[in-house]
N, C-alpha and C positions, 0 to 999 in steps of 0.2 A: 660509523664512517666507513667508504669504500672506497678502493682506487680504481681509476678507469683506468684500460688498456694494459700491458706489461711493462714494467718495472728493469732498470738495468741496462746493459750495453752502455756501448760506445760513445760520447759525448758530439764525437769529430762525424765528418762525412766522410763517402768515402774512399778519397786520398785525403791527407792530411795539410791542413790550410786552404782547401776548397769547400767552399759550399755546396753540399749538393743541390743538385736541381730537383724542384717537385714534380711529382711526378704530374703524368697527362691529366689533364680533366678530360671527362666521359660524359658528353651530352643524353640522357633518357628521354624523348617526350613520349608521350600518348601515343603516339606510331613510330612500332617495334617492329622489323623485320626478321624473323626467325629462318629458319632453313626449310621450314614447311611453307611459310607464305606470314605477310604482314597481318600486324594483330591491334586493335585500337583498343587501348585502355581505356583510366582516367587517374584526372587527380582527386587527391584526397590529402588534404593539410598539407603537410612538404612532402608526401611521397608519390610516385606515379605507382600504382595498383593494376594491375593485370588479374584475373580473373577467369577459369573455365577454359584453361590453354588446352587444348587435345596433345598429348607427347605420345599416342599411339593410336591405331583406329581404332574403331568399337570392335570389341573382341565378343561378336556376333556370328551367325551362321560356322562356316569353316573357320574361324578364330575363338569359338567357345571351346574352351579347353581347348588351347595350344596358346603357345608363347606371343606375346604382344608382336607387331609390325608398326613402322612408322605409318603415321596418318599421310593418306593421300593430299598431295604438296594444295595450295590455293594461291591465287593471285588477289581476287580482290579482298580487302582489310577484313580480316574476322571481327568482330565484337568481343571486344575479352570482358565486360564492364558485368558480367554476373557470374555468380559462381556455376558449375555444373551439374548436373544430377547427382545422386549420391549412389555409389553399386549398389544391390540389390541386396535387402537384409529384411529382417521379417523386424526390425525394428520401424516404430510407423515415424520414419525421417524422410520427407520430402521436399523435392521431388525426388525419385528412384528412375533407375534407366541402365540398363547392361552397357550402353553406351554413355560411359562412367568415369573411363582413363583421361582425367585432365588435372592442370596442377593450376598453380595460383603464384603470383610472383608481387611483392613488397620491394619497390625499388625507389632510389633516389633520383632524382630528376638531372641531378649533375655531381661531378669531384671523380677520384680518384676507382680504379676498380675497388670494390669493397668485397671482404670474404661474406658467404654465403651459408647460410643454415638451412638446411635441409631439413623438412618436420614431416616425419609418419605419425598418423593418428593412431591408437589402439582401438578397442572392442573386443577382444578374444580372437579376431579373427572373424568374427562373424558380423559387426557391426560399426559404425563411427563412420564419417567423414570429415575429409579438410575444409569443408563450408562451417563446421560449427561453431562457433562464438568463440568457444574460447581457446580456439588458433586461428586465433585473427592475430598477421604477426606487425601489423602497424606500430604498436608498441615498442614490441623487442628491436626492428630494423630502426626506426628511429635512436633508442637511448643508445642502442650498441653498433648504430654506424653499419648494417649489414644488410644485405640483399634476402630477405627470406622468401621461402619455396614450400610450400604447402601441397602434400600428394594424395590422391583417391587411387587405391587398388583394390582389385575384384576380392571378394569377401565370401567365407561360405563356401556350399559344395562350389557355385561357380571359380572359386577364389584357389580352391585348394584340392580337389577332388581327383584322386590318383587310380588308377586303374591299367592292367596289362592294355585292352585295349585305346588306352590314350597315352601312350607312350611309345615315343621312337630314341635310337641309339646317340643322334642329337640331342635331344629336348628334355628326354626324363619322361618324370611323369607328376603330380598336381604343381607345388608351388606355382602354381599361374600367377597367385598374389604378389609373392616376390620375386619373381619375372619381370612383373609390372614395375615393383620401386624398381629394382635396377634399369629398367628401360627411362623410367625419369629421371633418373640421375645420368645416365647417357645423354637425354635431353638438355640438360641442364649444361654437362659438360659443352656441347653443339653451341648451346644457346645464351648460354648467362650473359657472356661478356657483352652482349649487345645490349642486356639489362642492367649493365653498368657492376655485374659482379665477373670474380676472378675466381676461373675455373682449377687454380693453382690451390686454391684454399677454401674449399668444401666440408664441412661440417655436417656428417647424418643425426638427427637426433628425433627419439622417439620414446614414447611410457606404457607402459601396459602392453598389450601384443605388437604397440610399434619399437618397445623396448626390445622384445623378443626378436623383434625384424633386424633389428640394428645387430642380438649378437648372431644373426642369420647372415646377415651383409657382413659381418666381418670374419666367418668362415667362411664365403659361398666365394668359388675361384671368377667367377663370373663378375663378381663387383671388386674386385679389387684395381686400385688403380684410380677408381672414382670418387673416391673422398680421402681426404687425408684429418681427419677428424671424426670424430664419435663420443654420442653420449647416450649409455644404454640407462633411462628411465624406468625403476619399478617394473624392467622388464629381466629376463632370463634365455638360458641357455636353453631351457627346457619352455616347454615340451614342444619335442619333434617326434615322428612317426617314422618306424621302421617300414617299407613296402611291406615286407610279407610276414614279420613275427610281432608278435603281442610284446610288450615290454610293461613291465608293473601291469597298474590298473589301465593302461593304454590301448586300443587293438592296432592293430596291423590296417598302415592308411589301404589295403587294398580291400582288408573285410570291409571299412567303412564305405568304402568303395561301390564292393558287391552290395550292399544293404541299399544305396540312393540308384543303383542301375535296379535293382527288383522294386524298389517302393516306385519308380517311373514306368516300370514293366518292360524293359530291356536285361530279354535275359539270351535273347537268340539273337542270331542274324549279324547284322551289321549294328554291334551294339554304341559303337561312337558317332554314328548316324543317325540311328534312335535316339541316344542321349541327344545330341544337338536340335533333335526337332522336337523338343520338349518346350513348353511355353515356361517363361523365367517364373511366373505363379507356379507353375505346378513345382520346378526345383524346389523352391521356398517352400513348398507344403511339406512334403518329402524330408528337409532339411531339420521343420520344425518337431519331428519327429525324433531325432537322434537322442542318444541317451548319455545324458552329461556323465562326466567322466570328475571323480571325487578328489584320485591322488594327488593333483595339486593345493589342497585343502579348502578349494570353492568349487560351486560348477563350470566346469568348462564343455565345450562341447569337441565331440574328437574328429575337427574336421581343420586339418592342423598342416604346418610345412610338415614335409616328409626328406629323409635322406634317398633321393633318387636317384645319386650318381652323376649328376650333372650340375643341377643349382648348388644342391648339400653332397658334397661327397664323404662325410661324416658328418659326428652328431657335432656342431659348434663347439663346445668346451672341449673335446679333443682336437679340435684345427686348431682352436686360437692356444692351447698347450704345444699346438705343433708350428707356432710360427706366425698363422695365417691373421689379418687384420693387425699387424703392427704400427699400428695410429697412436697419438694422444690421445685418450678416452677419458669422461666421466665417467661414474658406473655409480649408483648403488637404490634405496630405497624406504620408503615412509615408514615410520614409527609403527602405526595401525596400520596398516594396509587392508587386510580384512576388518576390521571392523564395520564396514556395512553390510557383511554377509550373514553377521554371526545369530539377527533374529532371525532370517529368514529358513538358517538353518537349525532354530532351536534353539539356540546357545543363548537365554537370559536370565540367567542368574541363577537357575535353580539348582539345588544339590543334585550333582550328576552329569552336569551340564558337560565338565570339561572331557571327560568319560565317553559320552555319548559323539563329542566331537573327534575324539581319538579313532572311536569307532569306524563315523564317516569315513575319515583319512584312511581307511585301511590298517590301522596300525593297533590292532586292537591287543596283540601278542605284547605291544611295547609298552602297553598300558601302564605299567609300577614302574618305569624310569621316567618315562612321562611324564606322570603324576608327580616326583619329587626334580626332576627339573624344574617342572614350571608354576607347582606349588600354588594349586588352586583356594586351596582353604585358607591361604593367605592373601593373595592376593584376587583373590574371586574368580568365578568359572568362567565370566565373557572376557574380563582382561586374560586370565591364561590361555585358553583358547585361541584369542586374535594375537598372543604372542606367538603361539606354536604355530598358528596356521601362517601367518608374517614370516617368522624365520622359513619354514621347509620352502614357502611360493618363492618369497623373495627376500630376506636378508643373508639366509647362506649362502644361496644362487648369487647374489650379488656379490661375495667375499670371496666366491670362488674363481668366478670368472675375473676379477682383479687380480686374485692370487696366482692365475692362469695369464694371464695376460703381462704382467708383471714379472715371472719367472724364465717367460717367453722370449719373450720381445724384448726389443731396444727402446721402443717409446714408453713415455708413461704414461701410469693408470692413475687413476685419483679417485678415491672412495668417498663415498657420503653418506650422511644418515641424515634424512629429513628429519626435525621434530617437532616445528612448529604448526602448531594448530589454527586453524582460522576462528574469531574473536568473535565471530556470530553468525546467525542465520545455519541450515537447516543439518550442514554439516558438521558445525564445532562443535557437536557432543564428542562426536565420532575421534577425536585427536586428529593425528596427523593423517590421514585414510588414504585409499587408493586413489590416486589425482590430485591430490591436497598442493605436489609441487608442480606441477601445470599454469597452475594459479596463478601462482607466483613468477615463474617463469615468462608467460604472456601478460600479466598483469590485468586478466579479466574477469574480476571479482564477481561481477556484478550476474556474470552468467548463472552463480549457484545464490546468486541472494543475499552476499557478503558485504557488507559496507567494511572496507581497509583503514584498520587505525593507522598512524604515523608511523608504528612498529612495523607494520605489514609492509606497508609502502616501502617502506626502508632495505626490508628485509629482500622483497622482490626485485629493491635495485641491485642488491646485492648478487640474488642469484642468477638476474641479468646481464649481469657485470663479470660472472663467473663465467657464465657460458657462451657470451662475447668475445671474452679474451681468450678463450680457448679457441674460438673460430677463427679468431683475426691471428694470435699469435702460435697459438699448440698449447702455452700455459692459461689456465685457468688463475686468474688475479683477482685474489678478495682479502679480507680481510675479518677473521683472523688468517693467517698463510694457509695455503692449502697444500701440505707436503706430500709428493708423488707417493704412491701406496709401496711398502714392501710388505713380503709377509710377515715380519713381525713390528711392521709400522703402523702409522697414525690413519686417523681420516678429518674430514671434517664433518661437523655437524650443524647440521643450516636450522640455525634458534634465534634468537636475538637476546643477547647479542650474538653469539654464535662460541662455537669452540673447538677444537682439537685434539680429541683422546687417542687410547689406541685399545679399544680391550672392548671394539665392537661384537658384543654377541660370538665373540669366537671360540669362547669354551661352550654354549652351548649347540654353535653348529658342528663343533668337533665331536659333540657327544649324537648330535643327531645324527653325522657323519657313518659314526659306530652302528648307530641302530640302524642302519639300511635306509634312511628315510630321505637323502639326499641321491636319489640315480640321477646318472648323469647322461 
């Protein structure tokens, strides 16, 4: 069983022995007038659909690497009825087009303004879009009554690519990517209410590198103000790039920098000139070149937000310790998270395995506390493994920026531990894995091959239910209760039925803490 909406308050209106009045109804049709020019949707069951919204111009010519501008205004009706290109990534998702900045809008056709969820896709940063299947938010804006908003930002060197010469005392220098959400969420503020949502009760929520963007947006001085909600997904504080010092296994976003201005052959002259007149194939070659970076305990590549001084004026976990992004928040993440990575890194079962994955990580010196941490000969080398590499990505990152956020601020955080598994098809070896609560979230099984027993289904009402009420009200409303995180409080744990412990993995992220293995 689950409760919709929240729970509590005042029975009366309000003055006492008045009824209140309801509030306005808000007409949507098909033809939306935004502040750039009208947009023709369509319908789709009881929702009116928007699709391929431009909320900046194409960040082409003199807009490649620099900060989004709004789209030049139109008079006659755009066609919103497809989605958009998807930025430029060396993943073969089409179509692709640098002319990429547009969002997606799930609205209701009529009733009252409704709060709004705001969805970044992830990828590492280098890959995903908001056309993909399974953020399609029909589902979620329907059962939870909300307006949702679906975003495409630049990805990759185009996305993130920081250099002395592409930077001014205004702008910074890469986060171009998260330039862009915040310019959609500017858009959104301009434009909702005409989409039948309220710009009062905005909700950022994102998993994997869009989890990362959310605790980027909820450091970055630049977004604040623009959402009064967050839910950081299977994503972290980490990793962010210093401009000019190496950090761990990380380099410095300007060497990576120096490395895509020599692989295009701009090493003279007017070298942000040159960069700009590079064809988007050749960036992409360039790009596909980079050498993944391990410390996070998968491959990543290190073409990353950077603290510029503008977007990031530190690293996220020290803002939000200092204040910054004081919202209601979700926060936390998947049981397995790695376990998709662990054959391709080796990691199957053999004596040695867990050993050899220490290695990767860098942490070869910590190897004999490691080892009796995570006690491989008991519980075998690929499950140890995708514990260790789970906690250092994302379940201490998760514990901390709650613990951070929490300690901070006046709002509350709410933590979770995913740990249900999907019931079949190609993922449920894997447990709870990276993505597993997306799933559920949007309710689109079918994407990975899933057929949903009555537990799933249930279970996704549930966690639809939770992130609903968080949007509309600030509190997250499930059942079992979801009590606000303290540091030496509870969390919930999304199972079925579900439950409420408090002794999430925090002895052994306090010991990972010790070992150096958590930078922050």
């Amino acid at each position: 069983m689950w409760l919709w909406g929240c729970g509590g308050g005042s029975s009366q209106g309000p003055d006492a022995g008045e009824q209140p009045h309801p509030p306005p109804s808000i007409i949507v049709g098909v033809d939306v007038t935004t502040d750039e020019g009208p947009v023709h949707g369509s319908l789709a069951s009881e929702l009116v659909v928007f699709k391929g919204i431009p909320y900046a111009a194409p960040p082409t010519g003199a807009l490649r690497w620099a900060p989004p501008v709004r789209p030049q205004p139109w008079t006659t009706p755009r066609q919103a009825t497809e989605f958009g290109p998807a930025c430029p990534q060396n993943r073969n998702l089409t179509p692709q087009d640098e002319d990429c900045l547009s969002l997606n809008v799930w609205a209701h056709p009529q009733g009252p303004a409704r709060a709004v969820l705001v969805w970044i896709h992830g990828g590492g940063y280098v890959e995903g879009a908001s056309r993909e299947g399974w953020y399609d938010g029909a589902e979620l804006a329907l059962r939870e009554d909300l307006v949702v908003v679906s975003v495409n930002y630049r990805l990759g060197a185009l996305g993130f690519l920081a250099l002395p010469q592409l930077t001014a005392p205004d702008t910074g220098t890469g986060n171009w990517g998260l330039r862009d959400q915040i310019a959609a969420l500017q858009w959104v503020r301009r434009n909702i209410a005409a989409f039948g949502g309220d710009p009062a009760r905005v909700m950022i929520a994102g998993e994997s590198a869009g989890g990362a963007s959310m605790a980027a947006l909820l450091a970055s001085p630049l977004a604040q103000g623009l959402f009064q909600r967050a839910a950081v997904q299977s994503g972290t504080y980490r990793p962010v790039l210093a401009r000019e010092e190496a950090v761990g296994a990380f380099p410095s976003a300007y060497s990576v920098g120096l490395v895509t201005a020599v692989g295009l052959g701009c090493t003279r002259g007017d070298i942000a000139a040159c960069l700009r007149g590079k064809t988007t194939a050749q960036v992409l070659e360039v790009q596909s070149h980079y050498t993944p970076v391990s410390e996070m305990g998968f491959p990543l590549l290190p073409i990353l937000p950077v603290v510029d001084g503008v977007v990031l004026t530190g690293r996220p976990l020290a803002q939000v310790r200092s204040g910054a992004g004081d919202v209601p928040m979700v926060v936390g993440a998947n049981d397995a998270e790695l376990s998709f990575v662990m054959a391709a890194l080796g990691v199957v079962g053999n004596a040695g395995d867990f050993g050899r994955y220490v290695d990767y990580i860098g942490a070869s010196a910590r190897k004999e506390p490691l080892t009796a941490l995570y006690q491989p000969s008991v519980v075998g080398e690929v499950a140890a493994a995708t514990a260790l590499g789970t906690d250092v990505s994302f379940t201490c990152p998760a514990l901390k920026l709650a613990t951070a956020s929490a300690t901070a601020g006046s709002a509350p955080a709410y933590l979770y531990r995913f740990a249900h598994a999907l019931p079949n098809g190609v993922l449920a070896p894997l447990g709870a894995v990276h993505g597993t609560d997306i799933l559920y979230l949007f309710g689109r099984f079918e994407q990975v091959g899933t057929t949903p027993t009555q537990v799933d289904l249930e279970l996704s009402a549930r966690v639809q239910g939770a992130w609903g009420s968080l949007a509309r009200t600030g509190v997250p409303t499930t059942q079992p209760a979801w009590p606000a995180f303290t540091p030496d409080g509870s969390f919930l744990t999304w199972e079925s039925p579900g439950s409420t412990e408090t002794t999430w993995r925090s002895g052994r992220c306090a010991q990972l803490d010790a070992l150096g293995l958590l930078p922050e």
